[in-house]
PAMIVEX-538994 format. One record per residue (C-alpha): residue number from 1; residue in three letters; x, y, z. Coordinates in Angstrom, 2 decimals, always signed. Example, Ala and Ser with C-alpha at 12.3 -4.5 7.8 and 13.67 -1.06 7.14 Angstrom:
<sites>
     i    aa         u         v         w
     1   ala    +12.30     -4.50     +7.80
     2   ser    +13.67     -1.06     +7.14
</sites>
This chain:
<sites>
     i    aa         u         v         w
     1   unk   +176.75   +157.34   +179.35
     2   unk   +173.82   +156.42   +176.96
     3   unk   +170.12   +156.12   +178.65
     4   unk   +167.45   +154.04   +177.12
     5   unk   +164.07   +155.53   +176.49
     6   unk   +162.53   +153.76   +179.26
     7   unk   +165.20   +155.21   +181.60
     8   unk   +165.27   +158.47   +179.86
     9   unk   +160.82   +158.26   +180.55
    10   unk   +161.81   +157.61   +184.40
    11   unk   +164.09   +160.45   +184.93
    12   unk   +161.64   +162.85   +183.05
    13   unk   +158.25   +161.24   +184.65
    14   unk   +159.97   +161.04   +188.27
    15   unk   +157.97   +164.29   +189.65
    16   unk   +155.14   +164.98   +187.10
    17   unk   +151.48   +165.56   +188.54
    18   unk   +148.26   +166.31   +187.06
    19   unk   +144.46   +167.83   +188.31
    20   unk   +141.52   +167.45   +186.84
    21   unk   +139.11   +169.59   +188.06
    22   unk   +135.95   +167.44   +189.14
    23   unk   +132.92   +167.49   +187.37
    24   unk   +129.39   +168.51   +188.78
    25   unk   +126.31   +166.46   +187.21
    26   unk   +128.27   +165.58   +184.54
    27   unk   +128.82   +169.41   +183.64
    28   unk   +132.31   +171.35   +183.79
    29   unk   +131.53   +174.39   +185.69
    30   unk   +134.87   +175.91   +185.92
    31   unk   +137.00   +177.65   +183.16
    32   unk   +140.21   +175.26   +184.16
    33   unk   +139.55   +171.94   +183.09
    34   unk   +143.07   +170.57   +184.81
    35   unk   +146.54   +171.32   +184.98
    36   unk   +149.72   +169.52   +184.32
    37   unk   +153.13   +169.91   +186.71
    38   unk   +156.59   +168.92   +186.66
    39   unk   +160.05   +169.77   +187.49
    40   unk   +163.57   +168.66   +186.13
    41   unk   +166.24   +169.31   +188.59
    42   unk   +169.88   +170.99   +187.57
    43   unk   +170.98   +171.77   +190.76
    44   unk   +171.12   +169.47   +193.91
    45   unk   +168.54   +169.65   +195.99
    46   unk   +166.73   +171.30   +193.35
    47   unk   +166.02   +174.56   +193.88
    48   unk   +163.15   +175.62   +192.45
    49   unk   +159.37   +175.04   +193.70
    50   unk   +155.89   +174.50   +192.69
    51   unk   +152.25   +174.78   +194.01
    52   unk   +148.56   +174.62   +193.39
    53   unk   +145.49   +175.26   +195.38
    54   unk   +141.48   +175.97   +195.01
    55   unk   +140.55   +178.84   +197.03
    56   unk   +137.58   +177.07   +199.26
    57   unk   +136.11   +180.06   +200.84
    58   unk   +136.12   +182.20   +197.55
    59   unk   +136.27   +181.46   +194.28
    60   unk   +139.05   +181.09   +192.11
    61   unk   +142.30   +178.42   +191.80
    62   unk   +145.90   +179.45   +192.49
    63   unk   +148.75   +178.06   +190.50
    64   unk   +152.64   +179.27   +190.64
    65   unk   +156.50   +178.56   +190.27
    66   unk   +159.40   +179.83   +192.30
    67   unk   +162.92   +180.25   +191.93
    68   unk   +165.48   +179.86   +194.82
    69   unk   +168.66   +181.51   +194.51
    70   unk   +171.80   +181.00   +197.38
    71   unk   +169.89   +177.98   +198.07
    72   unk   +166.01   +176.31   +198.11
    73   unk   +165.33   +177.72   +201.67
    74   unk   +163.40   +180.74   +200.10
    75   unk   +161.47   +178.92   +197.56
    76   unk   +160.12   +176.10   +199.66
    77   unk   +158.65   +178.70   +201.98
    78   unk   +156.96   +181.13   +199.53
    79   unk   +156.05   +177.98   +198.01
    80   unk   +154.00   +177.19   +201.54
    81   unk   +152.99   +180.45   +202.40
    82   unk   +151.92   +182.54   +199.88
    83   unk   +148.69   +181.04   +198.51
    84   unk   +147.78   +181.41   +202.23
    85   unk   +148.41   +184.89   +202.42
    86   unk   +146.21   +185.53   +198.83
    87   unk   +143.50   +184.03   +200.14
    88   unk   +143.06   +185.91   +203.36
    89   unk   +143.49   +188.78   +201.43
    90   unk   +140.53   +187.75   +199.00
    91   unk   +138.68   +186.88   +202.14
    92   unk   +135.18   +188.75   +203.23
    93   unk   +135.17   +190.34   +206.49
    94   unk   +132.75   +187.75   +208.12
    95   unk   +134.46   +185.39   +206.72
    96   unk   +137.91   +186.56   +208.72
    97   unk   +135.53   +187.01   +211.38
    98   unk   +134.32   +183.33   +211.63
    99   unk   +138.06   +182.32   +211.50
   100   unk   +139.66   +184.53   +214.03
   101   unk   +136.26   +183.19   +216.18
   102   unk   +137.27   +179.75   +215.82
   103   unk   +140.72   +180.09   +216.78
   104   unk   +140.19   +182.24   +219.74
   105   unk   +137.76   +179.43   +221.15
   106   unk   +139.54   +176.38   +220.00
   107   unk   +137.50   +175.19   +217.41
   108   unk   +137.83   +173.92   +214.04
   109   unk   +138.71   +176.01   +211.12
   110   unk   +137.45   +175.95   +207.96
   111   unk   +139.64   +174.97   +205.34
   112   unk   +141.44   +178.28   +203.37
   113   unk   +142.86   +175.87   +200.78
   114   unk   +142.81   +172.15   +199.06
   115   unk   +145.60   +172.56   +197.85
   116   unk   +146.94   +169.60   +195.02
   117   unk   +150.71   +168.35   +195.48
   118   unk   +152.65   +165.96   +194.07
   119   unk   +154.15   +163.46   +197.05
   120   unk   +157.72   +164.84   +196.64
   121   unk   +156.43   +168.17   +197.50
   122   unk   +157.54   +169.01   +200.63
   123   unk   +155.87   +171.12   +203.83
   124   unk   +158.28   +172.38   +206.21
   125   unk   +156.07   +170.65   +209.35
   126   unk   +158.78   +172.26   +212.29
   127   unk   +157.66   +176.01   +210.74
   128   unk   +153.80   +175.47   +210.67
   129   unk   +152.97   +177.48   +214.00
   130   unk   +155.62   +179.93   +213.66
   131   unk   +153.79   +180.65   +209.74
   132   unk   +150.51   +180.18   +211.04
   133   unk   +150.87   +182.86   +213.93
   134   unk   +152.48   +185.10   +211.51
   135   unk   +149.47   +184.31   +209.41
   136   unk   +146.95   +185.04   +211.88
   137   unk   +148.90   +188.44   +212.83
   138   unk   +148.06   +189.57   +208.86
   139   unk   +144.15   +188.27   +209.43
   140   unk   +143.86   +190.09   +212.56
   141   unk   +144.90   +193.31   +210.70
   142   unk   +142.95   +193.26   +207.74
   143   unk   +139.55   +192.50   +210.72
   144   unk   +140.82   +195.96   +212.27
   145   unk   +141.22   +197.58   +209.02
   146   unk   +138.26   +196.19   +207.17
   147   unk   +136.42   +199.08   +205.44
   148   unk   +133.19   +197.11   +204.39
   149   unk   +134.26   +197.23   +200.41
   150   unk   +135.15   +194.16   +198.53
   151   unk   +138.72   +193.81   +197.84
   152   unk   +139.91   +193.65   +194.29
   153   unk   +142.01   +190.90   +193.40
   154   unk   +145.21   +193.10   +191.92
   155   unk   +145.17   +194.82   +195.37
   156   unk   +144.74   +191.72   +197.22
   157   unk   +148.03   +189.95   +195.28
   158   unk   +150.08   +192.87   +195.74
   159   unk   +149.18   +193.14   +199.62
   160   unk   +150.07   +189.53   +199.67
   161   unk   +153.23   +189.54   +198.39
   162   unk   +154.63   +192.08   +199.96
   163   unk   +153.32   +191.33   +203.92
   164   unk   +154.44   +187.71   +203.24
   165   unk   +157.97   +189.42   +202.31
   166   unk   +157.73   +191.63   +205.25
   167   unk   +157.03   +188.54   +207.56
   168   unk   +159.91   +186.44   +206.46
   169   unk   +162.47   +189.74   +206.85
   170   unk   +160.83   +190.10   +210.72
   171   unk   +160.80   +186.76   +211.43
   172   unk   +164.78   +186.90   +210.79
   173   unk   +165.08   +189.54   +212.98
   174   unk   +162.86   +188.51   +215.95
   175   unk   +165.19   +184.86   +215.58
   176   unk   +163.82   +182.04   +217.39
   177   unk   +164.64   +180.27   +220.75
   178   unk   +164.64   +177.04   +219.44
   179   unk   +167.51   +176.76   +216.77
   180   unk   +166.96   +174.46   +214.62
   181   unk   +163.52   +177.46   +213.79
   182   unk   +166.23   +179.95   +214.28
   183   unk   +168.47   +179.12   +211.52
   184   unk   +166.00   +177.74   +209.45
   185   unk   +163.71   +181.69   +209.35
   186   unk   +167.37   +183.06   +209.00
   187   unk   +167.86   +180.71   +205.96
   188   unk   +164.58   +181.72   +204.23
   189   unk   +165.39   +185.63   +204.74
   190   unk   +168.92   +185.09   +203.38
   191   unk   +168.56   +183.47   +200.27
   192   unk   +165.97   +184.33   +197.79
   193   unk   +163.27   +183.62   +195.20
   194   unk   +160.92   +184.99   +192.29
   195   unk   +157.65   +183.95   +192.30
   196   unk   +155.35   +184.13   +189.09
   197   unk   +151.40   +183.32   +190.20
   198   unk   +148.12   +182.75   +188.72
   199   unk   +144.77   +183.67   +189.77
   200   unk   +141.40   +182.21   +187.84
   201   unk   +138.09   +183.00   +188.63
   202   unk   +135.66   +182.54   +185.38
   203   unk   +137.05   +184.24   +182.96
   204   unk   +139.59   +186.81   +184.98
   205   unk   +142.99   +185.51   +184.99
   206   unk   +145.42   +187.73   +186.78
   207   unk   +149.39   +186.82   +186.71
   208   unk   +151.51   +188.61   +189.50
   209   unk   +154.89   +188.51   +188.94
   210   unk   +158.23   +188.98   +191.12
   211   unk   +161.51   +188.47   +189.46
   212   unk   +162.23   +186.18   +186.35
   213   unk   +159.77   +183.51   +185.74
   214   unk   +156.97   +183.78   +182.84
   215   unk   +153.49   +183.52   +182.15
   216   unk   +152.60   +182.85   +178.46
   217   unk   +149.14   +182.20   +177.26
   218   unk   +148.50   +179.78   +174.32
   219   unk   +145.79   +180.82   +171.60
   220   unk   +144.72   +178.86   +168.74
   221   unk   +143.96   +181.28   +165.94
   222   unk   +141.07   +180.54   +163.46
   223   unk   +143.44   +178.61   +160.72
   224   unk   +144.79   +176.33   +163.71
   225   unk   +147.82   +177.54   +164.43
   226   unk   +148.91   +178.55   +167.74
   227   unk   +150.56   +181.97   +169.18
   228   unk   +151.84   +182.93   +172.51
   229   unk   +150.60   +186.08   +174.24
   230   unk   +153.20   +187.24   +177.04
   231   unk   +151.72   +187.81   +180.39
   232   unk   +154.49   +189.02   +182.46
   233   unk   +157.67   +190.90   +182.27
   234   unk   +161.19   +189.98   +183.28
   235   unk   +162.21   +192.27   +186.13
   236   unk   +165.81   +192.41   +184.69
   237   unk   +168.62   +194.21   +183.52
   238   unk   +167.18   +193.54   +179.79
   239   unk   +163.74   +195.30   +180.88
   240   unk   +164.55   +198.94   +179.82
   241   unk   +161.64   +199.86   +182.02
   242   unk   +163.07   +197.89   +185.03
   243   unk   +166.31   +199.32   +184.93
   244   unk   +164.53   +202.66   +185.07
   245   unk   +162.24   +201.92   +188.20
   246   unk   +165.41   +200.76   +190.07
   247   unk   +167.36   +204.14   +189.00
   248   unk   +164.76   +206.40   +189.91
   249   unk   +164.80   +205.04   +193.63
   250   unk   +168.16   +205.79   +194.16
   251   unk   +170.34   +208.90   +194.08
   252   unk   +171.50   +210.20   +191.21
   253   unk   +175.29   +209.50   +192.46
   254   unk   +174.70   +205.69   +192.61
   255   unk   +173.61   +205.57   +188.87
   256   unk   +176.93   +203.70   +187.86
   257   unk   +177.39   +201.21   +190.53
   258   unk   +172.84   +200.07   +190.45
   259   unk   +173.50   +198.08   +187.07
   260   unk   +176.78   +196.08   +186.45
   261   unk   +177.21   +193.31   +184.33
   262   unk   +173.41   +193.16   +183.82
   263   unk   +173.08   +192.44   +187.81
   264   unk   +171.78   +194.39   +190.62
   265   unk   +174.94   +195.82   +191.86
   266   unk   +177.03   +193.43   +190.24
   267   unk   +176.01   +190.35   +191.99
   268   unk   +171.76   +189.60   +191.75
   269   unk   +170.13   +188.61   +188.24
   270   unk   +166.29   +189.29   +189.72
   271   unk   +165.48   +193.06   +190.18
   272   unk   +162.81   +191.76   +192.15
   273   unk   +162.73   +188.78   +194.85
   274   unk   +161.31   +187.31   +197.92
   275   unk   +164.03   +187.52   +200.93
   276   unk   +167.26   +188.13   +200.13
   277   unk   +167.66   +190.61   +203.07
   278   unk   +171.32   +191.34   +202.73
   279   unk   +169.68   +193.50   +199.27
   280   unk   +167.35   +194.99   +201.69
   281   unk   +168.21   +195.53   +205.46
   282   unk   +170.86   +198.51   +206.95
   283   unk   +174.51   +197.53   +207.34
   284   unk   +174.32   +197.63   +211.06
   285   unk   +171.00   +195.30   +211.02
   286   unk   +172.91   +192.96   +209.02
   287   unk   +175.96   +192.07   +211.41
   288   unk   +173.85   +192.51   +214.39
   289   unk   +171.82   +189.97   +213.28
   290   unk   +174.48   +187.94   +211.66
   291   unk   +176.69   +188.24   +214.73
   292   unk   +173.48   +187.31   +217.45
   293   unk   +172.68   +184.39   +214.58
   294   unk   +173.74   +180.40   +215.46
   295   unk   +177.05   +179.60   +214.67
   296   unk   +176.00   +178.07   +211.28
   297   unk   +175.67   +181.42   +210.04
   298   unk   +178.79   +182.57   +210.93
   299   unk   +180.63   +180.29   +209.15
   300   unk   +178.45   +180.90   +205.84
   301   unk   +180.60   +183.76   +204.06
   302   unk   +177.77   +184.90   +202.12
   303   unk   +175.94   +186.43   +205.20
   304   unk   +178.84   +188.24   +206.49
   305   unk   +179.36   +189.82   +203.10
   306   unk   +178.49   +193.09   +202.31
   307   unk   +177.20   +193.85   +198.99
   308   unk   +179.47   +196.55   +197.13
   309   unk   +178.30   +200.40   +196.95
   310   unk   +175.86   +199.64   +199.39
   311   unk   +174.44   +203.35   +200.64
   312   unk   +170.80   +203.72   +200.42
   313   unk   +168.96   +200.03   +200.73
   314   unk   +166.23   +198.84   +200.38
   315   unk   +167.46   +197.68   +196.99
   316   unk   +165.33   +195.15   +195.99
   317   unk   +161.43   +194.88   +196.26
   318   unk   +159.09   +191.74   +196.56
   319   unk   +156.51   +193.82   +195.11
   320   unk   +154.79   +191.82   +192.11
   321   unk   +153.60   +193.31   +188.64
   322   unk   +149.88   +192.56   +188.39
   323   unk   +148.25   +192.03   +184.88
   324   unk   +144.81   +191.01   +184.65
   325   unk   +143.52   +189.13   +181.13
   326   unk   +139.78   +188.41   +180.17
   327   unk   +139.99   +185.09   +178.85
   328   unk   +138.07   +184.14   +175.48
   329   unk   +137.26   +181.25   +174.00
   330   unk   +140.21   +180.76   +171.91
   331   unk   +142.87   +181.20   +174.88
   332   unk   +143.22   +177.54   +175.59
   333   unk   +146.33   +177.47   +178.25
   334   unk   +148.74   +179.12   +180.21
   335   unk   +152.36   +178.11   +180.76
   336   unk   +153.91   +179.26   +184.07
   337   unk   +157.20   +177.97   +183.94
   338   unk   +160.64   +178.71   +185.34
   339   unk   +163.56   +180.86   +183.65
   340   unk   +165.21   +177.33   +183.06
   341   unk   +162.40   +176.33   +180.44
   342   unk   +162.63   +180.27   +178.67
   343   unk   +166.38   +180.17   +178.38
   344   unk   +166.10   +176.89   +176.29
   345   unk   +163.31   +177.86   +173.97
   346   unk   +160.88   +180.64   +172.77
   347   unk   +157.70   +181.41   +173.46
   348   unk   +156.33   +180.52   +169.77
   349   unk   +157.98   +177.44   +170.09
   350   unk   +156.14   +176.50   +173.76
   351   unk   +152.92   +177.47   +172.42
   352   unk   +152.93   +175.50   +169.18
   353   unk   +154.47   +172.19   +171.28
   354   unk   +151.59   +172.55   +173.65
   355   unk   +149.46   +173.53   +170.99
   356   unk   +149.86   +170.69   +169.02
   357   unk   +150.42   +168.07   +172.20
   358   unk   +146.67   +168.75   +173.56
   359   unk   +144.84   +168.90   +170.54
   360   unk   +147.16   +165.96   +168.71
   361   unk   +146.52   +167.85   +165.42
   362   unk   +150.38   +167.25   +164.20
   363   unk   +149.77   +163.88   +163.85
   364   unk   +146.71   +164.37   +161.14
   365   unk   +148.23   +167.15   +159.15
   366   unk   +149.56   +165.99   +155.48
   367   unk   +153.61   +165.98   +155.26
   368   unk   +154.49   +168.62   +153.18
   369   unk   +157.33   +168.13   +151.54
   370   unk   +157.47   +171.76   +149.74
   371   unk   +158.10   +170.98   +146.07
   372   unk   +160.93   +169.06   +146.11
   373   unk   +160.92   +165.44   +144.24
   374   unk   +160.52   +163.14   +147.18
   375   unk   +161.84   +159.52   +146.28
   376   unk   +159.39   +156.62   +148.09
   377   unk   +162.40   +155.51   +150.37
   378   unk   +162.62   +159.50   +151.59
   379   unk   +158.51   +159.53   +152.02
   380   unk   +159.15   +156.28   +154.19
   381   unk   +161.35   +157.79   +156.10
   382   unk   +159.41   +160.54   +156.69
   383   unk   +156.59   +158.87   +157.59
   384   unk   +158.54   +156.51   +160.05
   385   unk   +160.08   +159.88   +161.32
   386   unk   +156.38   +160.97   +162.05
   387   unk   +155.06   +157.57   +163.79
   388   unk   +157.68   +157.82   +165.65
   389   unk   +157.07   +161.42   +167.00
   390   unk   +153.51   +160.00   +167.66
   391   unk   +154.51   +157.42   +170.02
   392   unk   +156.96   +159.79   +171.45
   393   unk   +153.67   +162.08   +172.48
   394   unk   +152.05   +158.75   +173.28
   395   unk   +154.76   +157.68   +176.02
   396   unk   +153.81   +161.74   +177.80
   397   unk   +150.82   +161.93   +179.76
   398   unk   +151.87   +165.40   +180.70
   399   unk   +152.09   +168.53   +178.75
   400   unk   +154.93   +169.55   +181.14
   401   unk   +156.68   +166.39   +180.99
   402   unk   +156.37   +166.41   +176.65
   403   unk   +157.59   +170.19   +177.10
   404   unk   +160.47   +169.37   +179.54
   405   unk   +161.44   +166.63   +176.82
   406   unk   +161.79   +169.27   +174.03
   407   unk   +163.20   +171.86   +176.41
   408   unk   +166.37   +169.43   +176.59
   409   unk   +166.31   +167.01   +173.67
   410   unk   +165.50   +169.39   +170.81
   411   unk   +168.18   +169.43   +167.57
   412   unk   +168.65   +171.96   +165.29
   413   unk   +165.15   +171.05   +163.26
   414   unk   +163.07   +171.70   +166.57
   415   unk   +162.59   +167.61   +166.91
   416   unk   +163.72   +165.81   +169.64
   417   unk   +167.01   +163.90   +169.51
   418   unk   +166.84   +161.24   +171.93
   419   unk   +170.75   +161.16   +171.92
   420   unk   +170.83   +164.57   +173.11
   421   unk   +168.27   +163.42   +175.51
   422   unk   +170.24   +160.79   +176.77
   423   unk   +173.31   +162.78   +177.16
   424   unk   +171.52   +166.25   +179.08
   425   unk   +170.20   +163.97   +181.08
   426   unk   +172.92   +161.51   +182.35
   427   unk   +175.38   +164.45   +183.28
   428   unk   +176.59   +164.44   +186.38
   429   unk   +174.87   +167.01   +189.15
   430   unk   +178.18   +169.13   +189.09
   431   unk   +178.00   +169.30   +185.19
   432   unk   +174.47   +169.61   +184.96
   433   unk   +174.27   +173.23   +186.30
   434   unk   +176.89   +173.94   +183.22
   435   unk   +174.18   +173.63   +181.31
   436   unk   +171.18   +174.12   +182.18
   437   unk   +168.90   +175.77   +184.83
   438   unk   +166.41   +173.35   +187.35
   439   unk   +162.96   +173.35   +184.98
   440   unk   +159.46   +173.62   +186.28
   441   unk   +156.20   +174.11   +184.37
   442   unk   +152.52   +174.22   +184.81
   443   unk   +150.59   +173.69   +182.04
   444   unk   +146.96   +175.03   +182.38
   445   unk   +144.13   +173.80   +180.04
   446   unk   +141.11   +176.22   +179.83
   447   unk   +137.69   +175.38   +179.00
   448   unk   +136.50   +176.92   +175.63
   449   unk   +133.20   +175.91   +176.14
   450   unk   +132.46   +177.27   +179.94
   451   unk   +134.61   +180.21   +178.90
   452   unk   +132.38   +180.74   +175.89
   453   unk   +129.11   +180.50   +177.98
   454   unk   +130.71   +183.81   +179.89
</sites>
């Protein structure tokens, strides 16, 4: 059925958030000036997650998406946990120290994170302790293993990732006596997620990356115009290099059955992923764990299956793919976003929307009309066209909210057709899936001028 703007600007607007990073004196210290969040659901409950977070006792702000797969279970807790687990990795040894100190003699702690969420952004409140001991296990480590030298932030992501990983696939195992806990960790370890992440500290960005989601960095070249520079790679049947890795840690025998239908063996899109144990634990771990499990999981046919030509797991990693970028003055944002938003449109298309939505040049620029004869009633209409593309940006307060809208309502000309708006939007939650993926984007606007000062 047919939407009206104002109820096609509710659906869109219902879970947008923005940050802006506080000034100091009146001066911008940082290199992020603010972000802008939001998320368009497909499935039901939606199943993909956001978060955002300053690092308090070092420097640097954390921003990421996550994809759930076989449910959200996955997502929401990598979505909780892993900024934790980055920052004690970026954390000085006294630092670790002061904290293990503190919780040994009941005191305070100091903060780790402030983090920014948006009120529909949920914190799974029954699983704090059980994360935070886990948490504290990891801390207690890196104390014992400290070697005095300063760790580097690729090293600290990838440590991150993969202990966080490690912690969900024990927790599973370990199960819990209370079993509401139980079948929630058993949840978590059984579905999955990517992850794509952000680290900025002054003018070193680094993107770690697990699975499908992007990072894409906006520059505005000297004649205006914008261009996207890719900061991750899909770990995926189309990434030649991928499809390698996976081969190579496998016998030669298996070659055939690794890869089918552009999934790993047949069945999982992500070469890469947080959880999804049944890719990653022994057979015999599998049903023993399955078969001890609450009677939920019994019933679930997806646990008790066994994936086909399954002989020498692990087959999946968590493992993310660090790149590191020096930011200049012209890179003015980064778009993390979801596969949903890069199956819909490309990344030259993203950047120039952005582009164009934060600096509001489109609406200045003469309309060329490339030497045809233009009649006055065609110029009208062109003009009308364009006024009403302004108030269009106008009724967006978010760069992810005015992407989102072009992600679903753009035509064939790359302008947004509030018809096909109003008819992606209004399908019903068992259609919607048909069509498209859940959405979620961060937007990230840079500052040129603290950048510059670099």
């Amino acid at each position: 059925f047919y939407l009206t703007p104002p109820q096609v600007n509710s659906i869109l607007k219902a879970n947008e958030y923005s940050f802006k990073v506080p000034e100091f004196d009146g001066k911008n210290v940082s290199s992020v000036l603010g972000f802008d969040s939001n998320q368009l659901p497909a499935n039901a409950p939606i199943e993909d997650r956001r978060s955002a977070a300053t690092c308090l006792q070092t420097r640097g702000m954390l921003l990421g998406v996550f994809d759930g797969h076989a449910g959200c279970a996955c997502a929401q807790a990598v979505s909780e946990r892993l900024f934790y687990y980055i920052a004690v990795s970026l954390l000085p040894h006294e630092t670790l120290l002061e904290i293990e100190n503190a919780v040994e003699s009941g005191r305070a702690l100091l903060p780790i994170l402030q983090w920014h969420k948006h009120p529909n952004d949920y914190f799974s409140k029954e699983a704090s302790k059980l994360y935070f001991n886990s948490l504290r296990t990891y801390w207690q480590e890196l104390i014992d293993l400290n070697s005095g030298e300063t760790t580097d932030v690729r090293e600290a992501l990838i440590n991150a990732f993969k202990r966080l990983d490690n912690d969900i696939s024990l927790e599973a195992q370990v199960g819990d006596p209370n079993s509401f806990l139980n079948y929630l960790v058993l949840r978590v370890a059984f579905s999955g997620a990517t992850a794509c992440v952000a680290h900025v500290d002054g003018v070193d960005l680094h993107i770690a990356n697990t699975g499908d989601s992007r990072a894409m960095l906006g520059v505005q070249e000297e004649d205006g115009s914008w261009s996207a520079v890719n900061l991750s790679y899909d770990h995926n049947a189309q990434n030649e290099r991928e499809v390698e890795r996976v081969k190579m840690e496998h016998p030669k025998s298996e070659e055939k059955s690794l890869v089918k239908q552009d999934r790993l063996l047949g069945l999982l899109m992500p070469f890469r992923a947080f959880g999804d144990v049944k890719f990653k634990w022994s057979i015999e771990l599998q049903k023993r764990v399955v078969e001890s499990g609450p009677d939920q999981l019994n019933d679930n046919e997806y646990t008790k299956f066994i994936p086909p030509n399954y002989f020498t797991p692990p087959y999946l990693t968590a493992e993310p793919e660090v790149i590191h970028h020096k930011l200049r003055p012209q890179d003015k944002f980064l778009v993390l976003a979801t596969d949903g938003l890069w199956e819909t449109m490309h990344r030259q298309d993203v950047a120039r929307i952005v582009g164009e939505y934060l600096t509001g040049v489109h609406h200045q620029q003469p309309i060329a009309v490339g030497g045809y004869k233009v009649t006055l009633g065609q110029m009208h209409g062109l003009l009308t066209e364009r006024r009403a593309k302004i108030s269009s940006v106008f009724e967006d307060q978010n760069a992810a909210t005015h992407l989102i809208r072009h992600a679903v309502g753009n035509n064939e000309f790359g302008t947004v057709d509030h018809e096909r708006l109003s008819k992606m939007l209004s399908l019903p939650e068992e259609l919607a899936r048909m069509y498209r993926d859940d959405i979620t984007i961060i937007v990230v606007q840079f500052n040129s001028r603290v950048i510059g000062a670099y």
